[in-house]
C-alpha positions in Angstrom: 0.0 0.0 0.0 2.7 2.3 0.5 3.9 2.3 -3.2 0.2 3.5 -3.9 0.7 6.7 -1.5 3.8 7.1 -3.1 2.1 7.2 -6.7 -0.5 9.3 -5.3 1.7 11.8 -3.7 3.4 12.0 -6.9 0.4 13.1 -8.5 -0.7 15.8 -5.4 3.5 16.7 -5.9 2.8 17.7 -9.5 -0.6 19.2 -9.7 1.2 21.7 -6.5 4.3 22.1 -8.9 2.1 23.2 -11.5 -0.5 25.8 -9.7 2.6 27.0 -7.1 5.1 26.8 -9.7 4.2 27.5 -12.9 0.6 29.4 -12.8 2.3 31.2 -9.4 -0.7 30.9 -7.3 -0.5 31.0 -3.3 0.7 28.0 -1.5 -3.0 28.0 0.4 -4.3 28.1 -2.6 -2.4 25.2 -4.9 -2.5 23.0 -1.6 -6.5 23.4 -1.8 -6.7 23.3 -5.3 -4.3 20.4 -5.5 -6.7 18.3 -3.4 -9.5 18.7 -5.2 -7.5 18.0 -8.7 -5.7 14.8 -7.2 -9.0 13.5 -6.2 -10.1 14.5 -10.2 -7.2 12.7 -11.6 -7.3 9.4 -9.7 -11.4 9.2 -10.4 -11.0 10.5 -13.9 -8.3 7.1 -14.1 -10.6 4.7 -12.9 -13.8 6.4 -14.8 -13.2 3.7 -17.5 -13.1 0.5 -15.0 -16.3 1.9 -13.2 -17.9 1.8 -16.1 -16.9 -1.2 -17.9 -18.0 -3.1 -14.0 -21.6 -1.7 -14.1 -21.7 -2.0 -18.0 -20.9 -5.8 -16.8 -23.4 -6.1 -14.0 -25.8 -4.8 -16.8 -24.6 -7.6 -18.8 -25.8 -10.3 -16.4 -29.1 -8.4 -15.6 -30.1 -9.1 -19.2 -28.7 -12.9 -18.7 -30.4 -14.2 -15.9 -34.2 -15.1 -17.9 -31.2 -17.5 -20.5 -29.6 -18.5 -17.1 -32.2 -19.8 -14.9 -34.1 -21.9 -18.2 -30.3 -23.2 -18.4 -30.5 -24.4 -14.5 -34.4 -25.4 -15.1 -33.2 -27.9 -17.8 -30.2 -29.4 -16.0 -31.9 -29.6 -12.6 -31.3 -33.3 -11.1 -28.5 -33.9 -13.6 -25.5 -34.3 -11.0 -23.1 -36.5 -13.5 -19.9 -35.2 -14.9 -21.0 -35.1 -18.1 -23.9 -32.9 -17.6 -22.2 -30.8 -15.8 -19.4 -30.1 -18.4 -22.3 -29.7 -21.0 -23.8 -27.1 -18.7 -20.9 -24.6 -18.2 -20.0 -25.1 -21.5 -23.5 -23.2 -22.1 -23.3 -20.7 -19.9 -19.7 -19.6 -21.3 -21.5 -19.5 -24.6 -24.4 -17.5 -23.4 -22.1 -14.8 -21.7 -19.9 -14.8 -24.5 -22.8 -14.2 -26.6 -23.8 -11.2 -24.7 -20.5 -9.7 -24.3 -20.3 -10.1 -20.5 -16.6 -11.2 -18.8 -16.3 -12.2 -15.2 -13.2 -9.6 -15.3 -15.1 -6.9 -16.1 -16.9 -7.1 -12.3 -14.1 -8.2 -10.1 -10.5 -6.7 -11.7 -11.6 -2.8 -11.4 -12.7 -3.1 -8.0 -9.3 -4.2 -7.3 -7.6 -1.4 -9.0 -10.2 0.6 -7.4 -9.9 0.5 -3.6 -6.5 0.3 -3.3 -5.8 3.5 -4.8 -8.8 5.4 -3.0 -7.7 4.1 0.0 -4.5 5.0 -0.4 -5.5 8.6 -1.4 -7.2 8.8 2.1 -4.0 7.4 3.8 -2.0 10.6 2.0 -3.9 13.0 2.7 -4.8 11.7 6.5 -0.4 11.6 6.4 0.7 14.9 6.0 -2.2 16.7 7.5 -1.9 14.6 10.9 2.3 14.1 10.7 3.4 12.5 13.5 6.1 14.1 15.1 4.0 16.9 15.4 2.7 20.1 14.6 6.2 22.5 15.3 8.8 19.4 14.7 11.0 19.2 11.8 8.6 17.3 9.1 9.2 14.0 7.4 8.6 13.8 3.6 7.1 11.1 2.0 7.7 9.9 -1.9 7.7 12.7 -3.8 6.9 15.3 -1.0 9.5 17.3 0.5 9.3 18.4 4.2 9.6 21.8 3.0 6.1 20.3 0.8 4.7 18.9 4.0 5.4 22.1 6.0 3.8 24.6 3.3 0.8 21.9 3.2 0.7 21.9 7.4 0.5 26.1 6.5 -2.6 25.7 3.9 -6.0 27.2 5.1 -8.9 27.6 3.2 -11.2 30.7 4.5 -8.8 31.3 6.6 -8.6 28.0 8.7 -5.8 25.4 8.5 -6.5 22.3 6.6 -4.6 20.3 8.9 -6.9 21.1 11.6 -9.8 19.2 13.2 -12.8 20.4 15.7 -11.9 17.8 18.5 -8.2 19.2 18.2 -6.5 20.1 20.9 -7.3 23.9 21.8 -3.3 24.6 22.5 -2.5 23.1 19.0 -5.1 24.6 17.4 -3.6 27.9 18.8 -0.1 27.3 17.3 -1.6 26.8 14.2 -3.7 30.5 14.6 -7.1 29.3 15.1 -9.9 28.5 17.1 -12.5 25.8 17.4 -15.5 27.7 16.4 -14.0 28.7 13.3 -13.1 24.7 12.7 -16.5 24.1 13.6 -18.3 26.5 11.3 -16.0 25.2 8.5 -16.0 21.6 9.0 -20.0 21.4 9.7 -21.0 22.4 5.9 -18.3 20.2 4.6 -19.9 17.4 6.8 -22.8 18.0 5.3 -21.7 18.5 2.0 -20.4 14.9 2.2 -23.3 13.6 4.1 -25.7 14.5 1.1 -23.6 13.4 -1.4 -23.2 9.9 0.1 -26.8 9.6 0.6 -28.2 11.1 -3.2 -25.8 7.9 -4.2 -27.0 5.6 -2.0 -30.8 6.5 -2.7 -30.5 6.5 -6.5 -28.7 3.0 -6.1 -31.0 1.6 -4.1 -33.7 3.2 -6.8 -32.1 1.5 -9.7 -31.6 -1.8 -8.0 -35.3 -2.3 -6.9 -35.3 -3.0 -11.2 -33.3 -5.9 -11.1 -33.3 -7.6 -7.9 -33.5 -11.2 -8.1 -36.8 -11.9 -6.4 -35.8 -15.6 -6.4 -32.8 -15.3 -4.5 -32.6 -15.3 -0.9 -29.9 -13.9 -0.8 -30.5 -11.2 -2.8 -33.3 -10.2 -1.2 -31.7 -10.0 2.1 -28.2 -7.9 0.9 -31.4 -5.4 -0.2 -32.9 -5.0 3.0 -29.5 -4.9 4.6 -28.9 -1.9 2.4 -32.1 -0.3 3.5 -30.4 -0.1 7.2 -26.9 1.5 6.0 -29.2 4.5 4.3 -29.2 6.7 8.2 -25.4 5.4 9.0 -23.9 6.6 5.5 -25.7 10.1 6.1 -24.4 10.2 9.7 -21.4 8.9 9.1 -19.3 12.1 7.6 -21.4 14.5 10.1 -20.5 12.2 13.5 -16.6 11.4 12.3 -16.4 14.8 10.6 -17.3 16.8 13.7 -16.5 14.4 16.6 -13.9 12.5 15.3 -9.8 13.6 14.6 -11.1 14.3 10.7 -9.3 17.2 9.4 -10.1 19.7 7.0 -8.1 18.6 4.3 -10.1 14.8 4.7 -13.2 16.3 4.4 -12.8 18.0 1.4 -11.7 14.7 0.0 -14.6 13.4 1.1 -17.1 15.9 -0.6 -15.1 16.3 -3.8 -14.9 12.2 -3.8 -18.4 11.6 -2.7 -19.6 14.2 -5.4 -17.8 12.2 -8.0 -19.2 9.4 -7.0 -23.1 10.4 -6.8 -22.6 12.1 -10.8 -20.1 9.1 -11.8 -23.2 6.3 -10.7 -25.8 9.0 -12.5 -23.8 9.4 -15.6 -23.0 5.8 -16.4 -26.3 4.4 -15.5 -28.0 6.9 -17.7 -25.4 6.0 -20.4 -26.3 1.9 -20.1 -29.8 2.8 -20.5 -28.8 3.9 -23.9 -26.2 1.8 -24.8 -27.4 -1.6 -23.1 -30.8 -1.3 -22.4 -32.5 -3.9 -20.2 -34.2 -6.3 -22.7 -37.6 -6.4 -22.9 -37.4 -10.3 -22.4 -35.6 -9.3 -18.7 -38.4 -6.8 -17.8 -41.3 -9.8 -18.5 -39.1 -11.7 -15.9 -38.5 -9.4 -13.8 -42.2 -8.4 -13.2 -43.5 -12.3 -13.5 -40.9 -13.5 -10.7 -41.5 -10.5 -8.4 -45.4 -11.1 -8.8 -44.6 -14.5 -7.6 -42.8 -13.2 -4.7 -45.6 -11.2 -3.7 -48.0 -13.8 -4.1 -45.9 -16.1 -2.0 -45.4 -13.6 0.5 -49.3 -13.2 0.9 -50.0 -16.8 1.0 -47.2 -17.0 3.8 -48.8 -14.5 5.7 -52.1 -15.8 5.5 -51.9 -18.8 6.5 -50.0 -17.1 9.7 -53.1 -15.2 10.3 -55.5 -18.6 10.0 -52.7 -20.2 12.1 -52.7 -17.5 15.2 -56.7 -17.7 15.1 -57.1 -21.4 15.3 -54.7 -21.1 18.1 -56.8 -18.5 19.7 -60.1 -20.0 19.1 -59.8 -23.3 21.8 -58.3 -20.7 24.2 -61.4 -18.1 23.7 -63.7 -21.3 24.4 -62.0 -22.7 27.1 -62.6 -19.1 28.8 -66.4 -18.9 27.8 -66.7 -22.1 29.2 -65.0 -21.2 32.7 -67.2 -17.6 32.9 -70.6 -19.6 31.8 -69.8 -22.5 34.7 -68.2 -20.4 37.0 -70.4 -20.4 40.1 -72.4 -16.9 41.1 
């Protein structure tokens, strides 16, 4: 992981070179304009590989009607032979439809490694830890002279590198005060709070068209999602405001958590055009969810005839004791 910071801090190290160096802006301002465009850069790099993994789940979508007929018709065949027959099928069939396994595992590799370790940079150099006032370590491409002008950055006038829940003597060194944290870091928090959650909401939106009403376990990861909506909205507020989260991180998080949110709208909008669901899917879709419903009903009615038989001896047995009970 620490050759990814190093990559990454070679990208914040040149995007500063360019707006302190050559366009001769402030060193407040390239540090806060750095951030922003290091966060554009790696996003803008994976752009492709987000899209080629939801132009594969799309992919699958339209297979599942081909894929379950394909399990219908070698149900009860266990032998080798049938077997062999049977992936050979399915290969065919995603082949067919332009779908590749690689396509949904391989950028989410690429992926979190390199976001992750653009949150490990950035929470680095804001929170160094010898300190504050001590001589500063560089890291890959970053001087300690680069660290030290970063530790310097504000933006309205409040350090980067600074958090609410800071220590009120370090947050004196570095010229400010916790209310002015606060009043920075709150709309920020929010910022990132709203972000997250328009993403999460239009997901969710967008999967309630494909869910797989006969899996199981399908339906549970969707109710499970249901439960993160309130934690990924209070999430940046409680960590942003209550927790050692400075500045810096939580512009990250609203610049990365805006990318994400117009990323997931832009590229599902796109698939609509390009790879629409089939109509063959959307028949499916509706016929197996109708059958969910209609087992869910019968489920639940059969509960309610099954709590009233076993009230019904119970409400007699009560008659009977008021009717004989003696005066």
């Amino acid at each position: 992981m620490e050759y990814v910071q190093k990559l990454v801090a070679w990208v914040l190290k040149l995007w500063h070179s360019l707006f302190a160096g050559f366009l001769g802006l402030d060193a407040s301002t390239a540090w806060v304009i750095s951030i922003v465009m290091l966060v554009v850069t790696i996003r803008g790099l994976l752009f492709p590989l987000a899209y080629r993994q939801y132009a594969s789940g799309r992919h699958l979508v339209n297979l599942r009607p081909s894929l379950r007929r394909l399990n219908a018709e070698y149900k009860g065949k266990k032998d080798a032979e049938a077997r062999k027959e049977k992936l050979a099928r399915e290969r065919e069939l995603r082949k067919n439809s332009d779908y590749k396994m690689v396509d949904g595992c391989i950028p989410a590799l690429i992926q979190v490694p390199l976001i992750i370790a653009l949150y490990q940079l950035l929470l680095r150099i804001a929170r160094p830890v010898e300190g504050i006032d001590a001589p500063h370590h560089g890291f890959g491409s970053l001087t300690s002279e680069d660290v030290s002008h970063f530790l310097d950055a504000r933006l309205f006038d409040v350090p980067i590198s600074s958090y609410h829940i800071m220590n009120a003597n370090t947050l004196a060194e570095l010229g400010t005060t916790r209310s002015s944290v606060f009043w920075l870091a709150l709309p920020l928090a929010t910022c990132a709070a709203v972000f997250t959650t328009a993403n999460w909401a239009y997901t969710m939106k967008r999967n309630l068209q494909t869910v797989d009403h006969e899996s199981f376990a399908a339906r549970g990861f969707m109710k499970l999602m249901w439960v993160f909506g309130p934690f990924l909205f209070l999430f940046p507020l409680v960590f942003g405001l209550l927790g050692p989260a400075p500045i810096a991180i939580l512009m990250y998080w609203v610049c990365s958590n805006l990318w994400t949110a117009m990323q997931t709208f832009i590229i599902q909008r796109t698939l609509d055009k390009r790879v629409p669901y089939t109509t063959e899917f959307r028949e499916y879709h509706a016929e197996q969810k109708q059958l969910y419903l209609d087992r869910k009903k019968t489920k639940r009615t059969r509960k309610l005839k099954s709590a009233e038989s076993d009230r019904g001896p119970l409400v007699g047995m009560r008659f009977a004791q008021v009717e004989t009970s003696p005066p």
